[in-house]
C-alpha positions as semicolon CSV with decimal commas, in nm:
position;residue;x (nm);y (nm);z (nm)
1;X;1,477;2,458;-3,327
2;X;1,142;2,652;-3,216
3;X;0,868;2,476;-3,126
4;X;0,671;2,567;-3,430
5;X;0,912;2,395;-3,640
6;X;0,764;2,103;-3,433
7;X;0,426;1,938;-3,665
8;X;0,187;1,963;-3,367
9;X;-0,163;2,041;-3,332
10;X;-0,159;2,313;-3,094
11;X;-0,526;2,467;-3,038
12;X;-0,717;2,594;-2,734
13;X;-1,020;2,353;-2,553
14;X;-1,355;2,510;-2,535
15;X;-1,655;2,627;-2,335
16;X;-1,923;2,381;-2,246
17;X;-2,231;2,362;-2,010
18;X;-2,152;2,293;-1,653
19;X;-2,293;1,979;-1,493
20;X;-2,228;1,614;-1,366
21;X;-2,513;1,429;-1,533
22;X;-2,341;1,359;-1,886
23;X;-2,078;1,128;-2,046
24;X;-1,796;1,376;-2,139
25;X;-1,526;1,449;-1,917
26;X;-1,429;1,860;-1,880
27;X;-1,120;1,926;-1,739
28;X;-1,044;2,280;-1,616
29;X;-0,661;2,415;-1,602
30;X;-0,741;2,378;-1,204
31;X;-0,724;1,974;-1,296
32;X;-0,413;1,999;-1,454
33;X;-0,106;1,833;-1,284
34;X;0,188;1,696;-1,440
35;X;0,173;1,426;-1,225
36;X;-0,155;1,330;-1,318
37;X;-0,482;1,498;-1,484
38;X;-0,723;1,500;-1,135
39;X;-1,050;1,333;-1,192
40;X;-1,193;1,504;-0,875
41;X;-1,146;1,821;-1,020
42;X;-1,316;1,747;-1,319
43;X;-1,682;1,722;-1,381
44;X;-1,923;1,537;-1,645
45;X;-2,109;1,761;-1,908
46;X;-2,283;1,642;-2,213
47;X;-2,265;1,564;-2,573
48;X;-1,979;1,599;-2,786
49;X;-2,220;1,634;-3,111
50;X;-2,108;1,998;-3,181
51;X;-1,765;1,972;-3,040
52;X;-1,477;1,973;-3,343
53;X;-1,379;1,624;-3,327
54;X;-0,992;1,742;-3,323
55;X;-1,068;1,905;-2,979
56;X;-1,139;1,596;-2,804
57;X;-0,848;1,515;-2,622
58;X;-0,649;1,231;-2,748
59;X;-0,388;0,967;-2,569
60;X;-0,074;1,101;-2,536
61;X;-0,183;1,468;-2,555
62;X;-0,028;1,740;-2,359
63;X;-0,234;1,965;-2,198
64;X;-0,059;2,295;-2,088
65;X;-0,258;2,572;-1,897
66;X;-0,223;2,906;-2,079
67;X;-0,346;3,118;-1,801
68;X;-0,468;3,166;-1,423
69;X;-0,298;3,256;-1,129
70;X;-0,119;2,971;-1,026
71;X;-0,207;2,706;-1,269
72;X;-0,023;2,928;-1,530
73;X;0,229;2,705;-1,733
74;X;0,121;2,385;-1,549
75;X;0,115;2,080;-1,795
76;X;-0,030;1,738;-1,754
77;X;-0,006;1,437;-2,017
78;X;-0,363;1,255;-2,081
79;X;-0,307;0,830;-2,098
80;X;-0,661;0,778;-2,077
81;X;-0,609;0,601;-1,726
82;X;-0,890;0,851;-1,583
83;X;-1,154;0,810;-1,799
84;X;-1,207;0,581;-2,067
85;X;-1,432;0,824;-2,233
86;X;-1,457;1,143;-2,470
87;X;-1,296;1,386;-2,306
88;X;-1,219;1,823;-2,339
89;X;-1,073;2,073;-2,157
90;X;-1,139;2,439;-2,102
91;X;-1,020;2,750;-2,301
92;X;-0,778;2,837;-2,001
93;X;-0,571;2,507;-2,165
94;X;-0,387;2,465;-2,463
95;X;-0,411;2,089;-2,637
96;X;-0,067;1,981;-2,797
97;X;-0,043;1,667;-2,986
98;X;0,220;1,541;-3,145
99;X;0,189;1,492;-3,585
100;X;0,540;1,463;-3,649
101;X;0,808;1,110;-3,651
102;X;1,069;1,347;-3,514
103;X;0,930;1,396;-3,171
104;X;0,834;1,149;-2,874
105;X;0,561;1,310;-2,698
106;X;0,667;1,232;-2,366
107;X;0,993;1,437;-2,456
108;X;0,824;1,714;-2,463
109;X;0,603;1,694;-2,180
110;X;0,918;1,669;-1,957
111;X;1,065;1,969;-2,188
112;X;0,770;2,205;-2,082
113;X;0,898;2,192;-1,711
114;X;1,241;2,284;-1,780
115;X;1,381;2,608;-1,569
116;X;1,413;2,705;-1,931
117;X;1,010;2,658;-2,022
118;X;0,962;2,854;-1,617
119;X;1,191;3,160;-1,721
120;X;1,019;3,172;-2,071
121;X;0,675;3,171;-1,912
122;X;0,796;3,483;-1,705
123;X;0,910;3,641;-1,990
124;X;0,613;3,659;-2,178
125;X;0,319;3,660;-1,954
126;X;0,068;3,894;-2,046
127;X;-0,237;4,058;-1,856
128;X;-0,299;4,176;-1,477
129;X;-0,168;4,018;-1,138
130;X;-0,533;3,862;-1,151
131;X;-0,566;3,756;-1,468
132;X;-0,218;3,628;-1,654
133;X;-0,189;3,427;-1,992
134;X;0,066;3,354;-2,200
135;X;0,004;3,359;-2,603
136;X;0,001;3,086;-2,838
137;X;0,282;3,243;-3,069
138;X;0,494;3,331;-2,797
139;X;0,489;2,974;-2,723
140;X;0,568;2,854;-3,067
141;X;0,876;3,060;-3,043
142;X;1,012;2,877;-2,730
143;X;1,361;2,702;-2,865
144;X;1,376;2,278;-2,794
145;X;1,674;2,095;-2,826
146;X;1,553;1,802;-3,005
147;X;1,743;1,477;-3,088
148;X;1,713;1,170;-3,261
149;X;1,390;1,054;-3,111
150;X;1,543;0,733;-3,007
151;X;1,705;0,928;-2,763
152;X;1,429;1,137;-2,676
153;X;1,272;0,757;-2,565
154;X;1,568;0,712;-2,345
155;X;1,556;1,056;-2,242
156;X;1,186;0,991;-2,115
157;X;1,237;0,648;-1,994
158;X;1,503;0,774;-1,751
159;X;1,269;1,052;-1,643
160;X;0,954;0,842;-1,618
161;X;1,186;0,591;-1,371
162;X;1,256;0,874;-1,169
163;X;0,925;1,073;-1,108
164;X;0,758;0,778;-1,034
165;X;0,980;0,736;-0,736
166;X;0,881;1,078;-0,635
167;X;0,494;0,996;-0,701
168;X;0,544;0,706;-0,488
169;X;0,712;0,917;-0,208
170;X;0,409;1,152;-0,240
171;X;0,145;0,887;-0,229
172;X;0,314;0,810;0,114
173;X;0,252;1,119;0,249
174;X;-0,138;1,084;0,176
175;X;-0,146;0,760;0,294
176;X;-0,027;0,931;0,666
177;X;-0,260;1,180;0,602
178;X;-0,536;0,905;0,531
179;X;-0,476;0,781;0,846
180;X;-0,498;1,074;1,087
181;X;-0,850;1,107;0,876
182;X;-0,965;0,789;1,022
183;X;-0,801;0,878;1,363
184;X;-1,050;1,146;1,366
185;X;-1,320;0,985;1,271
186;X;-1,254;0,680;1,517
187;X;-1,210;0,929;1,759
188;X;-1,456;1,225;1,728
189;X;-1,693;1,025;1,513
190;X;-1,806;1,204;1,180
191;X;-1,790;1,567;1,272
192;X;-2,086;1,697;1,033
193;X;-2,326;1,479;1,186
194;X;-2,182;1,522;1,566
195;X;-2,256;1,163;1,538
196;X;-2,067;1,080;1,915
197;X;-2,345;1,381;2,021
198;X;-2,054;1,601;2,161
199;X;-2,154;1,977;2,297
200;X;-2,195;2,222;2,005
201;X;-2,070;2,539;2,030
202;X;-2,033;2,811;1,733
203;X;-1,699;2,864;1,662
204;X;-1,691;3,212;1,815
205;X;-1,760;3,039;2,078
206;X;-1,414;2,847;2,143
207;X;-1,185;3,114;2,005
208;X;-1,175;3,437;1,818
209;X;-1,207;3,489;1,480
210;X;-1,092;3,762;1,260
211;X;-1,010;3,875;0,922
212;X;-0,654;4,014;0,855
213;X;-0,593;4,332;0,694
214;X;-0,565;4,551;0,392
215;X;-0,634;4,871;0,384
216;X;-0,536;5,196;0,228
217;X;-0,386;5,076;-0,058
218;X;-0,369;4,722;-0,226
219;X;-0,190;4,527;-0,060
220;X;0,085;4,390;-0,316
221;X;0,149;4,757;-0,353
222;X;0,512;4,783;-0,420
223;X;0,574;5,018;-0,158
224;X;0,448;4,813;0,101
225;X;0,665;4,466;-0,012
226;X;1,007;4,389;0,048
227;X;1,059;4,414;0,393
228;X;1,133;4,172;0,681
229;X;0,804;4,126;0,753
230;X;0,620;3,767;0,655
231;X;0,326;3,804;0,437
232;X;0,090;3,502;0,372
233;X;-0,138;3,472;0,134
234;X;-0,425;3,242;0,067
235;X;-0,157;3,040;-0,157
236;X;0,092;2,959;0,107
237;X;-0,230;2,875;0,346
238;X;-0,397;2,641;0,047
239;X;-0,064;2,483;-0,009
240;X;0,044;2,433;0,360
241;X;0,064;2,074;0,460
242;X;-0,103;2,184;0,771
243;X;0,184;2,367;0,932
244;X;0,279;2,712;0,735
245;X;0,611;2,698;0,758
246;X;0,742;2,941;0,443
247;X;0,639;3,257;0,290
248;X;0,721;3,429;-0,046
249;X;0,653;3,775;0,044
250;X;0,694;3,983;0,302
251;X;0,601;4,326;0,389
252;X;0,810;4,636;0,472
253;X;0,757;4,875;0,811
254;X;0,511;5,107;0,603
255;X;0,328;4,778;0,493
256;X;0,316;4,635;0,862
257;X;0,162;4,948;0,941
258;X;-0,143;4,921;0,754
259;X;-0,137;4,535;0,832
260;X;-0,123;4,284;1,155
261;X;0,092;4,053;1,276
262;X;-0,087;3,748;1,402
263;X;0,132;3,480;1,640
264;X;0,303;3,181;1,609
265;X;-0,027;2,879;1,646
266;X;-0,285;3,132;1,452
267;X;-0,504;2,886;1,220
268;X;-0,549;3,072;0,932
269;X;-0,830;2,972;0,710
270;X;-0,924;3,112;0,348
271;X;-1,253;3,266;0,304
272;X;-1,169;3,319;-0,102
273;X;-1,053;3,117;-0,389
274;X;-0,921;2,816;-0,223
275;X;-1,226;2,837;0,039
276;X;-1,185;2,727;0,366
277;X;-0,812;2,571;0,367
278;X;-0,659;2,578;0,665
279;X;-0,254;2,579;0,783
280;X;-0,122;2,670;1,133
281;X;0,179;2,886;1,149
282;X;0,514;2,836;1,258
283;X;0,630;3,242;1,260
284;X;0,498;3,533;1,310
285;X;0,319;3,673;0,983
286;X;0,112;3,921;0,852
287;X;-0,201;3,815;0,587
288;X;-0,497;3,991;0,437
289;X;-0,823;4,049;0,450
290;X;-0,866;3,698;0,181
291;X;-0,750;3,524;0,493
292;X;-0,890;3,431;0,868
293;X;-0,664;3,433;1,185
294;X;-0,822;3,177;1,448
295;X;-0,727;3,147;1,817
296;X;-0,912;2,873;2,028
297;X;-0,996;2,915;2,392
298;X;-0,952;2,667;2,671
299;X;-1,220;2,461;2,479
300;X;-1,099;2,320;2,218
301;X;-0,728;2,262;2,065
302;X;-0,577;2,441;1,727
303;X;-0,528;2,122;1,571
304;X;-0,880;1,957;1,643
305;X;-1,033;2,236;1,461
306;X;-0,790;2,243;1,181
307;X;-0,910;1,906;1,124
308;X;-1,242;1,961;1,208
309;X;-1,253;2,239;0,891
310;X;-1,099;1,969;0,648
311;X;-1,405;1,764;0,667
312;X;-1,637;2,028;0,657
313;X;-1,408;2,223;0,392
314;X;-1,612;2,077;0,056
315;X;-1,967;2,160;0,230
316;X;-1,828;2,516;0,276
317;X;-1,726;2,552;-0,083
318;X;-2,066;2,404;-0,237
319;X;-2,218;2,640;-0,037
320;X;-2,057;2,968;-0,106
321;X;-2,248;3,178;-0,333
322;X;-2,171;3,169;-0,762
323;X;-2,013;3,502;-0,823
324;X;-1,659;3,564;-1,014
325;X;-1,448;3,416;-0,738
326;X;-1,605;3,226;-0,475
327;X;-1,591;3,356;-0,130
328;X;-1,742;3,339;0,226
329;X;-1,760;3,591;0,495
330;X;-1,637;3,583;0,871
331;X;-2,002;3,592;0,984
332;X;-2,029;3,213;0,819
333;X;-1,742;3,108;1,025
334;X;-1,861;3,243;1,326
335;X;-2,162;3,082;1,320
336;X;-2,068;2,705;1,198
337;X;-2,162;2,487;1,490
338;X;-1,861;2,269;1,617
339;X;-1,923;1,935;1,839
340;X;-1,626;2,011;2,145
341;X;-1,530;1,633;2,301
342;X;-1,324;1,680;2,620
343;X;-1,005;1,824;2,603
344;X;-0,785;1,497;2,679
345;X;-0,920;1,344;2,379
346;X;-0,822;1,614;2,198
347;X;-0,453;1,591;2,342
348;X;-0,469;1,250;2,278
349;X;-0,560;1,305;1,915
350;X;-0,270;1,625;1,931
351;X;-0,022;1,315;2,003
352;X;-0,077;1,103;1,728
353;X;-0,031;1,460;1,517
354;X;0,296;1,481;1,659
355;X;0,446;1,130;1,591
356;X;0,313;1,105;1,225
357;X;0,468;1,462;1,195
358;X;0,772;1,320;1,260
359;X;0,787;1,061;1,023
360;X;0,569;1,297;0,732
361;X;0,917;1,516;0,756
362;X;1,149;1,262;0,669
363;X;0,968;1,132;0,401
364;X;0,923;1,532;0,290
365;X;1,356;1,532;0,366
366;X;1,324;1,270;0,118
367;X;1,098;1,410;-0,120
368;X;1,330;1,669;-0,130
369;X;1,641;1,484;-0,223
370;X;1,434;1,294;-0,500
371;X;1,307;1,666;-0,616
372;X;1,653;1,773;-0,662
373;X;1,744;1,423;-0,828
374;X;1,488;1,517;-1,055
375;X;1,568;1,861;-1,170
376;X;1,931;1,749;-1,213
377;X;1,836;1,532;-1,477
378;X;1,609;1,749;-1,574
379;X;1,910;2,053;-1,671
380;X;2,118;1,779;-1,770
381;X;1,895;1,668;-2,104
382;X;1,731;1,992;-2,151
383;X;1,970;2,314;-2,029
């Protein structure tokens, strides 16, 4: 059947004030996971008083993201776990709730990340590389296998069982990063305050900076794609877990021609949208101009300033000036003061990188395996 067979409300969230002084949470499509809806994306804005009471989202509602680059298609099931109170989300996200006997609503949370959901998505997204959406009727058309709902349970049940293994593996992995976070601290002391009074320097100052390139033509031009050529962009840098270490694109000869292709160790750092993530890379790749190549001098090691950034990453984006998509420039880089402690410490600290590394990659090896658990089941109920 199509999914408008399916009794659902089905309606867009709204605009609202910014702020963080009220009592309503507002969740943008950036908060949006199907893992969970993240609170520390969110922010507080104010009454509900002229907000349709049907558009405050309910337990058990599915929140799908009908546009963005990136967040496009993403869903995320609201349990009221976050935040006890009135709650909306913005126009970018499409609430679904469930009116009818026939469907379990958790069924059809897990059914909008089938391959077959993915490939419909592509199908019918509308709009520019920069600004993609996918319409509500085009959605209502999507076909769902749907049977007897005390299946669906067991359907859901199974599923449930098995991505909250894979949550658990995940929350793993940020408890090892946690602890390299308290490493630092330990030993470098809070790096915003220089509170172990270390020498400053400006970051120009223990390595060189620069932005990489595109110019003549845009630079997802098609002639310039497609060759053997690695081409990050801020993406694969925001969603590095510290080492880079695949690409999606690449660039042919005529597009490494207009480009540059920084080494093997270049920190690369965002200066728009995701501002100020960091990853190291493990090949040879071009990026552009969205994206900063870094190479330290004897002063200071790649890693200590990769970390260094993370803490100072949120003070950068608060910072950067309101405008359509926030950004900074390489001149704010250059400039940041950095506290340099001696070089052994740094090693020291480079060490400790090294062994939780190690064990981060097996659990990731494992991550994997549960991944592809996951989507097996996954084809199996829905394909």
């Amino acid at each position: 059947m199509k999914i408008k067979d399916i009794n659902l409300f089905f309606e867009k969230g709204i605009n609202c004030k910014k702020g963080n002084q009220g009592e309503v949470l507002f969740i943008p499509s950036g908060a949006v996971f199907p893992e969970k809806i993240k609170e520390d994306k969110c922010h507080k804005t104010f009454s509900t008083e002229n907000i349709p009471k049907d558009k405050l989202i309910r337990k058990n509602d599915i929140l799908f993201n009908s546009g963005g680059v990136g967040t496009l298609g993403r869903v995320g099931f609201y349990n009221k776990d976050i935040w006890s109170g009135d709650a909306i989300c913005d126009p970018f996200v499409f609430i679904i709730r469930n009116n009818d006997i026939k469907l379990y609503s958790k069924y059809l949370f897990y059914y909008f990340q089938t391959d077959q959901v993915k490939r419909n998505i592509v199908k019918y997204t509308v709009g520019s590389t920069g600004i993609t959406s996918i319409r509500k009727k085009d959605i209502l058309n999507f076909s769902i296998n749907l049977p007897e709902v005390e299946q669906q349970k067991k359907i859901a049940q199974i599923l449930d069982i098995d991505d909250n293994l894979r949550q658990k593996r995940k929350e793993q992995l940020a408890l090892l990063d946690d602890y390299l976070k308290s490493v630092f601290l330990e030993m470098f002391g809070d790096p915003v305050l220089n509170s172990k009074k270390w020498l400053i320097k400006k970051l120009n100052e223990v390595g060189n900076l620069d932005r990489g390139i595109s110019k003549n033509r845009p630079r997802n031009a098609s002639e310039l794609l497609g060759g053997p050529y690695p081409l990050i962009q801020t993406g694969d840098v925001a969603n590095s877990d510290y080492y880079i270490k695949e690409f999606k694109n690449t660039y042919s000869k005529l597009g490494l021609l207009q480009s540059r292709m920084w080494p093997i160790g270049t920190l690369c750092i965002t200066i728009a949208a995701n501002i100020a993530k960091t990853g190291i890379l493990t090949f040879e790749a071009c990026f552009p101009d969205s994206v900063v190549g870094f190479k330290p001098n004897n002063l200071v090691r790649t890693e200590y300033v990769q970390w260094w950034m993370f803490f100072l990453q949120k003070i950068l984006e608060e910072k950067a000036p309101e405008s359509a998509q926030k950004n900074i420039n390489l001149g704010i880089l250059r400039s940041l003061d950095i506290p340099v402690p001696p070089v052994e410490l740094q090693n020291k600290f480079l060490s400790i990188i090294e062994q939780v590394e190690k064990t981060k990659q097996k659990m990731r090896d494992s991550l994997s395996e549960m991944d592809n658990h996951f989507n097996a089941l996954m084809q199996r109920y829905f394909e």
